[in-house]
C-alpha positions in Angstrom: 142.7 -172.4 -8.5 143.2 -172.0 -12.1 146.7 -169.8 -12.4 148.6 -168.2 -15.8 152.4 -167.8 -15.7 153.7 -165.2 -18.5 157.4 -165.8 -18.8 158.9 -163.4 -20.7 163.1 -162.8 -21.6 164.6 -160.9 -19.2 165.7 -156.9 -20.3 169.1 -157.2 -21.9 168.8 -160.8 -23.4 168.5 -160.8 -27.3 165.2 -161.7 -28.0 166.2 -164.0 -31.9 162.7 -164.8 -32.1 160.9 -161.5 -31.7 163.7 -160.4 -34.0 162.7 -162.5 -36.6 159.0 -161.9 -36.2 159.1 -158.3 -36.1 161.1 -158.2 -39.9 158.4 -160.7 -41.2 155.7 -158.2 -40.5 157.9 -155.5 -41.5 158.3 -157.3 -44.7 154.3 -158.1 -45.1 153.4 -153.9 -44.4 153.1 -153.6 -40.7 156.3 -151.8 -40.1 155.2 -150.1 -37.1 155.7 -152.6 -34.9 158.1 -151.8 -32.8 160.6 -153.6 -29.8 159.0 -156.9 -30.6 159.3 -159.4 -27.5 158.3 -163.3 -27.7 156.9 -165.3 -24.3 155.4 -168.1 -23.6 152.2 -168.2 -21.3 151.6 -171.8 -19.0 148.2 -172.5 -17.4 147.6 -174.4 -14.4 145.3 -176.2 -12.1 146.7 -175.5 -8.5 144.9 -176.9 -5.7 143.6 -174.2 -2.8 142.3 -171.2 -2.7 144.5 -169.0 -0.4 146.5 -166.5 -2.9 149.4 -166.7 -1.1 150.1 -170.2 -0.6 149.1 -171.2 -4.2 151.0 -168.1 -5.7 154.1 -169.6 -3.4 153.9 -173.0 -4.7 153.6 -171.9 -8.7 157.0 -169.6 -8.0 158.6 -172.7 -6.4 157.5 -174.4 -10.0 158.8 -171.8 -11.7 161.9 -172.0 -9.9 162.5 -175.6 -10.4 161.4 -176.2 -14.0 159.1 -173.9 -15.8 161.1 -170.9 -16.0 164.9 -170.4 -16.8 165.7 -167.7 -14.1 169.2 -166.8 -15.4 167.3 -165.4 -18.3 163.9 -165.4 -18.0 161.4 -163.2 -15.8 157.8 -164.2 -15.0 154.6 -163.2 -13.5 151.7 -165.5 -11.5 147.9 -164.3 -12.2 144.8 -165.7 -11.5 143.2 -167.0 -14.6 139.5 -167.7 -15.7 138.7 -171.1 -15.1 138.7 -172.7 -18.7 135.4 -174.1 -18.1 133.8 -170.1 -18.5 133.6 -167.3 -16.4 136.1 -165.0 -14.6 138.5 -162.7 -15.0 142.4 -163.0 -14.7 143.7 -161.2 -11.4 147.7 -160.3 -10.8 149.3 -163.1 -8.1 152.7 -162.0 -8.5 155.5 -161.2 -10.9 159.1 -161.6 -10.5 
């Protein structure tokens, strides 16, 4: 099972880099954009097809080395298999 894991800073902790992005496009006109927030998105082969056993294995990943969980927060979805087709379904977020 193909799976996407958006990890995104948790409330609270200064985001430097969305900072930084959101006065460059400030600075190039688009002003409006507003409580700027940077993540990072990992895709990944999973073997299985029961929701709940892959969706526990990718939290045990996240646990363990993809994620910092002191300040980081992160969500499990389905994804489309990057060979075409599909459509990206929630797993779980934390």
């Amino acid at each position: 099972m193909r799976v996407r894991v958006l990890v995104r800073l948790k409330p609270g902790i200064m985001d430097v880099q969305g900072t930084a992005i959101q006065r460059a496009l400030a600075g190039l006109g688009f002003a409006e954009a507003g409580d700027l927030r940077v993540g990072k998105v990992i895709e990944l082969d999973v073997p299985g097809s029961d929701l709940a056993s892959v969706r526990g294995r990718v939290d045990e990943m996240c646990r363990k080395l993809l994620v910092n969980p002191v300040l980081e927060d992160w969500s499990v979805e389905a994804a489309p298999d990057h060979r075409g087709g599909g459509v990206a379904a929630p797993l779980s977020a934390r």
